[in-house]
Jmol script that loads the backbone (N, CA, C; Angstrom):
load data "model"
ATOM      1  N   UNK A   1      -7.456 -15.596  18.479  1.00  0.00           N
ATOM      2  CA  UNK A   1      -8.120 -14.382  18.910  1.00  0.00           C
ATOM      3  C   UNK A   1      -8.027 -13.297  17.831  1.00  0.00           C
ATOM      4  N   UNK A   2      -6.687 -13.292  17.464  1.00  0.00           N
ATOM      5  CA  UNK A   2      -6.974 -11.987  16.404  1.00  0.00           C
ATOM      6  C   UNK A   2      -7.656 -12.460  15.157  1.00  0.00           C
ATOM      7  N   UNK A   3      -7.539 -13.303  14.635  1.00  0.00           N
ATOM      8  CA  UNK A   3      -8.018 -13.609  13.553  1.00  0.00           C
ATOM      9  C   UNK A   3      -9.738 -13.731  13.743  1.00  0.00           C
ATOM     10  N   UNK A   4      -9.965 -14.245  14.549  1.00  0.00           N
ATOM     11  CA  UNK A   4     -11.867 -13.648  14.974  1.00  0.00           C
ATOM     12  C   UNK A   4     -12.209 -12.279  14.980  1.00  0.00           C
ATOM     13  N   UNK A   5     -11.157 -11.224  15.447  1.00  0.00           N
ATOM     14  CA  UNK A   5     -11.442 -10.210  15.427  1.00  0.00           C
ATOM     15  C   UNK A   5     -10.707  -9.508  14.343  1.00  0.00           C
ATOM     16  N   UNK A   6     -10.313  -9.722  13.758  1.00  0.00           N
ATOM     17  CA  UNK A   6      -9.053  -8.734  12.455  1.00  0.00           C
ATOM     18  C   UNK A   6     -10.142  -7.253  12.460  1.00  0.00           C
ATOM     19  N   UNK A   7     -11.239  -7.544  11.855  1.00  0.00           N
ATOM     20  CA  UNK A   7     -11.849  -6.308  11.655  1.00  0.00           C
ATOM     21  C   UNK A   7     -11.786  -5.466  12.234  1.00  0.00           C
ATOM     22  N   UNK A   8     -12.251  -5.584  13.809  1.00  0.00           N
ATOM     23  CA  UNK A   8     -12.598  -4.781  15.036  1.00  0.00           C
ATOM     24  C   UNK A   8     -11.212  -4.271  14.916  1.00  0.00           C
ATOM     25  N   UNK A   9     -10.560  -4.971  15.143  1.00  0.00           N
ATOM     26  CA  UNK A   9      -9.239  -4.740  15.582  1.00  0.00           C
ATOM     27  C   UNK A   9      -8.762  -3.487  14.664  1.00  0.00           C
ATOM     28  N   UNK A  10      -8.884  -4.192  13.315  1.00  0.00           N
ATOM     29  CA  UNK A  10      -8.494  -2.655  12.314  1.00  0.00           C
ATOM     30  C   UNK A  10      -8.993  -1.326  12.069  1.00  0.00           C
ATOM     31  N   UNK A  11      -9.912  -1.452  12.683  1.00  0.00           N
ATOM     32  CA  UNK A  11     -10.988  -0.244  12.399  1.00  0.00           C
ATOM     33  C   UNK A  11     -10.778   0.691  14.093  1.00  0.00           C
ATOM     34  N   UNK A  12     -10.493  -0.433  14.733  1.00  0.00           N
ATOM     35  CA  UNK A  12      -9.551   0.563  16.164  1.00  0.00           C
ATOM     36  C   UNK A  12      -8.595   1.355  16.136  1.00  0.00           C
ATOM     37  N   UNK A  13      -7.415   0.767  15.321  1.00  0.00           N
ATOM     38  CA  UNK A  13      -5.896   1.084  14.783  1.00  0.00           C
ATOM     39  C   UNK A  13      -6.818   2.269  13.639  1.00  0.00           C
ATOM     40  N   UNK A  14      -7.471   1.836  12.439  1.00  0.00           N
ATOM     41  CA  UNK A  14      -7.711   3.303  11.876  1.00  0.00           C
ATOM     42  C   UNK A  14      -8.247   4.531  12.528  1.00  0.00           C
ATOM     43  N   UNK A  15      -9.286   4.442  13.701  1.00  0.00           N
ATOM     44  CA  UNK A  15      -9.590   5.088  14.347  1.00  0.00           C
ATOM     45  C   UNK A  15      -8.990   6.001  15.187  1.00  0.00           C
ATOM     46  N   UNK A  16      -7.678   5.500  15.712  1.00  0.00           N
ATOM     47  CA  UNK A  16      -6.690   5.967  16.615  1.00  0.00           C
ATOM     48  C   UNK A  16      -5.465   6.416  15.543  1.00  0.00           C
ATOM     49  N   UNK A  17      -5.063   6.447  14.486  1.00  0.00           N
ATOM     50  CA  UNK A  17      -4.345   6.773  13.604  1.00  0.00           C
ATOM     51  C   UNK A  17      -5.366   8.586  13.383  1.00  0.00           C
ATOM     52  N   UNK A  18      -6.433   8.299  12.893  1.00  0.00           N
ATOM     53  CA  UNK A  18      -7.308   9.144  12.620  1.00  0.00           C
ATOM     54  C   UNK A  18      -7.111  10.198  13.265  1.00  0.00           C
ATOM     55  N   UNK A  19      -7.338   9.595  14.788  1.00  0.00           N
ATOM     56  CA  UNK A  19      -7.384  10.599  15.609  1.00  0.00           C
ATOM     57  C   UNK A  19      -5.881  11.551  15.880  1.00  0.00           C
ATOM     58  N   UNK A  20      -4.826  10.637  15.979  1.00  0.00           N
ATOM     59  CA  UNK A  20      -3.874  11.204  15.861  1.00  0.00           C
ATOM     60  C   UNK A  20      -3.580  12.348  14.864  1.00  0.00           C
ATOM     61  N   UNK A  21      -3.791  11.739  13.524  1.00  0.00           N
ATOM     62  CA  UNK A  21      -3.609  13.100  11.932  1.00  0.00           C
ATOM     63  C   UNK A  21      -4.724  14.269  12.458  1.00  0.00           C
ATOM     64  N   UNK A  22      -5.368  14.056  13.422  1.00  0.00           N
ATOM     65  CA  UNK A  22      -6.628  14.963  13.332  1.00  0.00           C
ATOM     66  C   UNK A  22      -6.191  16.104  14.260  1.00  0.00           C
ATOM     67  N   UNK A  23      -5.649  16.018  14.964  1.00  0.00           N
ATOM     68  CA  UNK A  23      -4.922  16.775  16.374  1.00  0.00           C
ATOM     69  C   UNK A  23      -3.582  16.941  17.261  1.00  0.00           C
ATOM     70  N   UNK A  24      -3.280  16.235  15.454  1.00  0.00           N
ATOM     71  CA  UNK A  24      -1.402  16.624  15.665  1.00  0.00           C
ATOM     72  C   UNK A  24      -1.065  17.846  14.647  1.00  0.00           C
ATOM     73  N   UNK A  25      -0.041  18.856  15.419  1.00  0.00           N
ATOM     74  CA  UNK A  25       0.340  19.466  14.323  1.00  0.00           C
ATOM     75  C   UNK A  25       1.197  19.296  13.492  1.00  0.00           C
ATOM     76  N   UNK A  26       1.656  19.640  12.385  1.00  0.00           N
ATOM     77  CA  UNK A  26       2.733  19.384  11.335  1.00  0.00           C
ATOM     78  C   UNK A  26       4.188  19.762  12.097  1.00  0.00           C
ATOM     79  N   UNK A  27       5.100  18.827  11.853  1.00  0.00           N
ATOM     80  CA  UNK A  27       6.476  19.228  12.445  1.00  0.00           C
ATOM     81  C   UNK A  27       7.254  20.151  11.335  1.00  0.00           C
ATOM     82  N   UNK A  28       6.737  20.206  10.057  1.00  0.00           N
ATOM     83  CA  UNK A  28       7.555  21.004   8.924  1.00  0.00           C
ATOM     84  C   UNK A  28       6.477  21.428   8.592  1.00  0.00           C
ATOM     85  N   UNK A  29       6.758  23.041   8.293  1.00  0.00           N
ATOM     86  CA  UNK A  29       5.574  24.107   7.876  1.00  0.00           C
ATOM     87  C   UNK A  29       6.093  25.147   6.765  1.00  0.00           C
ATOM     88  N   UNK A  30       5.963  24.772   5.724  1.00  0.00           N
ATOM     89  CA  UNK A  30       5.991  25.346   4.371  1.00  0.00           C
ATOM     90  C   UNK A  30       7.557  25.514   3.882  1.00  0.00           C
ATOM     91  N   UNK A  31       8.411  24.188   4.318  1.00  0.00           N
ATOM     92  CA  UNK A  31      10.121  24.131   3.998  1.00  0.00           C
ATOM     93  C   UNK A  31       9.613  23.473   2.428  1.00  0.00           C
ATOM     94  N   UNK A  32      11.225  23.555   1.938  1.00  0.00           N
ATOM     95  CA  UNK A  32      11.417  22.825   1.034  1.00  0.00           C
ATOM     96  C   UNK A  32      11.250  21.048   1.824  1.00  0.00           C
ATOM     97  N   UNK A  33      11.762  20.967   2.943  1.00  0.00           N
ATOM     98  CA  UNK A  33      11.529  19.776   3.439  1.00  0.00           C
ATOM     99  C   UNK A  33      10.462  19.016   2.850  1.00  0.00           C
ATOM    100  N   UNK A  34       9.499  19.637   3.167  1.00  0.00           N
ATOM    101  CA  UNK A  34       7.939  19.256   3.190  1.00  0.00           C
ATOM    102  C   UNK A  34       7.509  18.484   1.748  1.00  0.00           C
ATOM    103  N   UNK A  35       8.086  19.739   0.958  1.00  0.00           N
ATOM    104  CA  UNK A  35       7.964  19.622  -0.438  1.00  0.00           C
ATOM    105  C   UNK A  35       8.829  17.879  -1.471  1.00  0.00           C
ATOM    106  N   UNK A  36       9.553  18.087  -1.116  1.00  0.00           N
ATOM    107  CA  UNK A  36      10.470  16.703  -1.169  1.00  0.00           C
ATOM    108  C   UNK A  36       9.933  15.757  -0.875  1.00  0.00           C
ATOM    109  N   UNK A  37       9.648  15.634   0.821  1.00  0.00           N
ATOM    110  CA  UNK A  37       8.865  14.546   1.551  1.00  0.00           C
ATOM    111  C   UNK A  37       7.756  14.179   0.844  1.00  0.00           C
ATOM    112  N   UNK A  38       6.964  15.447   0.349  1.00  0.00           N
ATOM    113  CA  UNK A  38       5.736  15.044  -0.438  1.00  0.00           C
ATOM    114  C   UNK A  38       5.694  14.138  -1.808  1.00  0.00           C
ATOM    115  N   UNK A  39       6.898  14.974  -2.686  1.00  0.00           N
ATOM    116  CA  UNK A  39       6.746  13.797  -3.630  1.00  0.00           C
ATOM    117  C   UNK A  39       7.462  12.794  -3.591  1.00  0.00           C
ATOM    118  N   UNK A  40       8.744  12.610  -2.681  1.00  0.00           N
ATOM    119  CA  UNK A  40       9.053  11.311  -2.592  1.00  0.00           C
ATOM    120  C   UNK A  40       8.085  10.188  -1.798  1.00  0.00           C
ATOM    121  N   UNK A  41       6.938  10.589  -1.062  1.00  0.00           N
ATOM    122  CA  UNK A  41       5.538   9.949  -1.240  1.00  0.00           C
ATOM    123  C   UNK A  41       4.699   9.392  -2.234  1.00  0.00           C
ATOM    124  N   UNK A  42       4.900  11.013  -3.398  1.00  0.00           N
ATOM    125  CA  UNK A  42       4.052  10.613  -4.419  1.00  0.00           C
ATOM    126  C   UNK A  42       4.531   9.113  -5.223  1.00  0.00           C
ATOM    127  N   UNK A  43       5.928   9.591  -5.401  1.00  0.00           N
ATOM    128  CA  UNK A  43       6.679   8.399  -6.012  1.00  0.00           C
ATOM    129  C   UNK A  43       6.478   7.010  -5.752  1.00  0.00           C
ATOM    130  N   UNK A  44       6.604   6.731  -4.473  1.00  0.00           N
ATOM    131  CA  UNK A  44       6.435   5.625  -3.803  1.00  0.00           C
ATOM    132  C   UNK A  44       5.158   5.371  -3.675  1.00  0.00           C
ATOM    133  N   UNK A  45       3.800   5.602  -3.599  1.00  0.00           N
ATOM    134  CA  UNK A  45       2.459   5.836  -4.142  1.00  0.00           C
ATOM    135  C   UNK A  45       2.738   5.263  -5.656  1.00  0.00           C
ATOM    136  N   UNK A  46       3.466   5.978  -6.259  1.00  0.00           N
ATOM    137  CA  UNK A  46       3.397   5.398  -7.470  1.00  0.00           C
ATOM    138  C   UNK A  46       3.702   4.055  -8.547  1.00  0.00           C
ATOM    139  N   UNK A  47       5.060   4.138  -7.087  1.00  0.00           N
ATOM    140  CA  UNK A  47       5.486   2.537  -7.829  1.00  0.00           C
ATOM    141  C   UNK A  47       4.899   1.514  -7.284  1.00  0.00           C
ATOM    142  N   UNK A  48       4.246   1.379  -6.008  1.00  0.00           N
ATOM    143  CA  UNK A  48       3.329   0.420  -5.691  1.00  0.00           C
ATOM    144  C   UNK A  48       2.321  -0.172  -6.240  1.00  0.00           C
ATOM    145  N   UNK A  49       1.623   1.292  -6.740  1.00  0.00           N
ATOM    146  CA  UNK A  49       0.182   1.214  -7.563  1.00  0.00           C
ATOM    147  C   UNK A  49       0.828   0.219  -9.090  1.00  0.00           C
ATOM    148  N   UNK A  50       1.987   0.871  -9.156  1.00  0.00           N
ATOM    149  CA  UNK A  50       2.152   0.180 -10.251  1.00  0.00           C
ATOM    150  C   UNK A  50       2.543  -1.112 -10.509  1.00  0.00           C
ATOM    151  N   UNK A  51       3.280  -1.494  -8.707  1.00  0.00           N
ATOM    152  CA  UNK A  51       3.000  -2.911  -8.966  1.00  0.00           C
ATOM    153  C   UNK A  51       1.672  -3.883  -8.896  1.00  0.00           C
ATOM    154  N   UNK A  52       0.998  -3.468  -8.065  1.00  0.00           N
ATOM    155  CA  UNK A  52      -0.028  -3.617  -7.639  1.00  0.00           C
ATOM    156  C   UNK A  52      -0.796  -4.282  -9.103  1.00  0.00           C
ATOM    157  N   UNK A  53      -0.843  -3.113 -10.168  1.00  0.00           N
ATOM    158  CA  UNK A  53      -1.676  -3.165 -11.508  1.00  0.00           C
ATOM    159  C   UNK A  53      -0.897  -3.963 -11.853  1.00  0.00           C
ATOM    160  N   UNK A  54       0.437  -4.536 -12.134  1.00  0.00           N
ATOM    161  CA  UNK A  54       1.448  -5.382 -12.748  1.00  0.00           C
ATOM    162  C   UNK A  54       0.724  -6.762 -11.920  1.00  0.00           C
ATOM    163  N   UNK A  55       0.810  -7.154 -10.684  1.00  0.00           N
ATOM    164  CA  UNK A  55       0.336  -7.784 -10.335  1.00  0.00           C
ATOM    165  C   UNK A  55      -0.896  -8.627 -10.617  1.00  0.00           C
ATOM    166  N   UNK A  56      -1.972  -7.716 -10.735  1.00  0.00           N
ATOM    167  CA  UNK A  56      -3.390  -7.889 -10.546  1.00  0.00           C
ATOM    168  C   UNK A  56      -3.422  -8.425 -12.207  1.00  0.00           C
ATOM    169  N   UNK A  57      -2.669  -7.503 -13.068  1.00  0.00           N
ATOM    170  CA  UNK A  57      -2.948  -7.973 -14.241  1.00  0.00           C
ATOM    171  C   UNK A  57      -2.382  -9.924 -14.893  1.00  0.00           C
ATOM    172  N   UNK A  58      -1.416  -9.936 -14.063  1.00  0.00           N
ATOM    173  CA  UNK A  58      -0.837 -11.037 -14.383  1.00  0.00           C
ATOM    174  C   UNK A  58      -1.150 -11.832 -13.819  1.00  0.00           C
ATOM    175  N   UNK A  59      -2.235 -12.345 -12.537  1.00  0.00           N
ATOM    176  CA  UNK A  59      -3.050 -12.638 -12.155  1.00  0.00           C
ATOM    177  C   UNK A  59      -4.555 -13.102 -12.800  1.00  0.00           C
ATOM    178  N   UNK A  60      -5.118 -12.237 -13.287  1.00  0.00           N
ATOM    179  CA  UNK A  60      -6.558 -12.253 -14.391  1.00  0.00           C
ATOM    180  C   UNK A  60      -6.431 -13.057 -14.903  1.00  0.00           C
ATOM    181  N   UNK A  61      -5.203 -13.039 -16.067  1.00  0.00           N
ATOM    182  CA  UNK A  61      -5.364 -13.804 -17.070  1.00  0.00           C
ATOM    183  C   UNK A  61      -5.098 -15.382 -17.097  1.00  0.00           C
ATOM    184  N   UNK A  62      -5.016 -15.715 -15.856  1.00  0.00           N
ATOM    185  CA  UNK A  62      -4.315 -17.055 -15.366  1.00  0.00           C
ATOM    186  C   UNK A  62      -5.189 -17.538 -14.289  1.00  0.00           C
ATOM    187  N   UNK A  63      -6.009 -17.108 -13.525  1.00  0.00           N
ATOM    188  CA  UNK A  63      -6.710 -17.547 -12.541  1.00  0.00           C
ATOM    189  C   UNK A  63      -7.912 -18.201 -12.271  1.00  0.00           C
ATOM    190  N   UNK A  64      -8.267 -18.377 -13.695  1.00  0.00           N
ATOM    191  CA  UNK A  64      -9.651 -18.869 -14.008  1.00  0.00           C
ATOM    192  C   UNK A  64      -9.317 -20.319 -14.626  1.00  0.00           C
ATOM    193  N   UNK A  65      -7.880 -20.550 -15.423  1.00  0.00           N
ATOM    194  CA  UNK A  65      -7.283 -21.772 -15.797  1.00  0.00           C
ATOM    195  C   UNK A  65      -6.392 -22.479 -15.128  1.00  0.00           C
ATOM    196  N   UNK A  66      -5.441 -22.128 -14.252  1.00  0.00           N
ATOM    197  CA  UNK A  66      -4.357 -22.368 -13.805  1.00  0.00           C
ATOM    198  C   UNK A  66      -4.476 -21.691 -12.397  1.00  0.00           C
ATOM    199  N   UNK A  67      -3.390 -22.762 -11.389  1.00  0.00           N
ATOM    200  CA  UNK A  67      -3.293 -22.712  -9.986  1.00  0.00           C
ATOM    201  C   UNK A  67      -1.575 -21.699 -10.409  1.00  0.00           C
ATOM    202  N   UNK A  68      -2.119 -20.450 -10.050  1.00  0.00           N
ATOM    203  CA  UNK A  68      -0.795 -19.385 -10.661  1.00  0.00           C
ATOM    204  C   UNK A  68      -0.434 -19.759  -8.766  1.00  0.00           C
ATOM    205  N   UNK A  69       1.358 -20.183  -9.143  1.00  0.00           N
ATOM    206  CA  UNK A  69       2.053 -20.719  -7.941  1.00  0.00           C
ATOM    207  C   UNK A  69       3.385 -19.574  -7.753  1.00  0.00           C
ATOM    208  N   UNK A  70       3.703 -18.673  -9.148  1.00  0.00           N
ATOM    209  CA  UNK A  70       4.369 -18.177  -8.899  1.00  0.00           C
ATOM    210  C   UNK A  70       4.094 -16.339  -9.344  1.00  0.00           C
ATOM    211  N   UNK A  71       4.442 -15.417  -8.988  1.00  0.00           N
ATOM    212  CA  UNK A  71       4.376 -13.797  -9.017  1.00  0.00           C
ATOM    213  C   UNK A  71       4.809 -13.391 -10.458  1.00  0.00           C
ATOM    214  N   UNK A  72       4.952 -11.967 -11.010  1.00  0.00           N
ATOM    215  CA  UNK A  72       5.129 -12.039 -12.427  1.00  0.00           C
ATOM    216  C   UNK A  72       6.795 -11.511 -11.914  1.00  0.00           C
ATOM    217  N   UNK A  73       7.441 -11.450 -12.748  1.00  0.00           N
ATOM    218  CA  UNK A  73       9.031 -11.041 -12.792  1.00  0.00           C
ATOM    219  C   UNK A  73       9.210 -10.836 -14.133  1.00  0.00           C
ATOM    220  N   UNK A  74      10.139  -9.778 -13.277  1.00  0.00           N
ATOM    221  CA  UNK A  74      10.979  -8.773 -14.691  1.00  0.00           C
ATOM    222  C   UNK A  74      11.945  -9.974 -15.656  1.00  0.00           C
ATOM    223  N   UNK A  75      12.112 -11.221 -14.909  1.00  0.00           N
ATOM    224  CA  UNK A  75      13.000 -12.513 -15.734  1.00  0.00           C
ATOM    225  C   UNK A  75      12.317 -13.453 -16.129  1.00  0.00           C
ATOM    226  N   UNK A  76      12.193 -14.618 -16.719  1.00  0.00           N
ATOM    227  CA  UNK A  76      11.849 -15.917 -16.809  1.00  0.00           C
ATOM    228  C   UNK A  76      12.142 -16.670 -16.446  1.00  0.00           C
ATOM    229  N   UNK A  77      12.537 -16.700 -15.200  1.00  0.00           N
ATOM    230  CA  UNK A  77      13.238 -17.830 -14.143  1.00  0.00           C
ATOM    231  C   UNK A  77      12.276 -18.987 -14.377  1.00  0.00           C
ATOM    232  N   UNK A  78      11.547 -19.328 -14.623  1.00  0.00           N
ATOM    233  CA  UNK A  78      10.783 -20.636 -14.687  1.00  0.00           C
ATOM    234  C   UNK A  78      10.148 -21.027 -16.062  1.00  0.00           C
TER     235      UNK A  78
END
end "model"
wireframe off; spacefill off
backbone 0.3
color backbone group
């Protein structure tokens, strides 16, 4: 069942997320809190993206020749 529907399904959950950010108010209003929270967001935004590009890149160059079986790593375990 879910897998017939994944879409529907996700676009419900974004919809209702939506609605929530849309007509909730903020629980922290102009603290240093806020400020922190924000970039320890940004950060984490950041290191994702950056795996993400680490990923994707080490991927490309292998996917058109080779059945890539394993992820890239900071070691040479294999």
């Amino acid at each position: 069942m879910f897998s017939n529907n994944r879409i529907l399904i996700s676009r419900i959950f974004a919809l209702v997320f939506l609605l929530i950010f849309l007509f909730s108010k903020p629980a922290l209003e102009n603290t240093a809190w806020e400020a922190i929270l924000f970039l320890f967001g940004l950060i984490l935004v950041g290191i994702a993206t950056a795996g993400r590009l680490w990923c994707g890149l080490y991927i490309s160059g292998r996917k058109n020749s080779q059945l890539v079986i394993h992820g890239p790593s900071l070691f040479n375990l294999y």
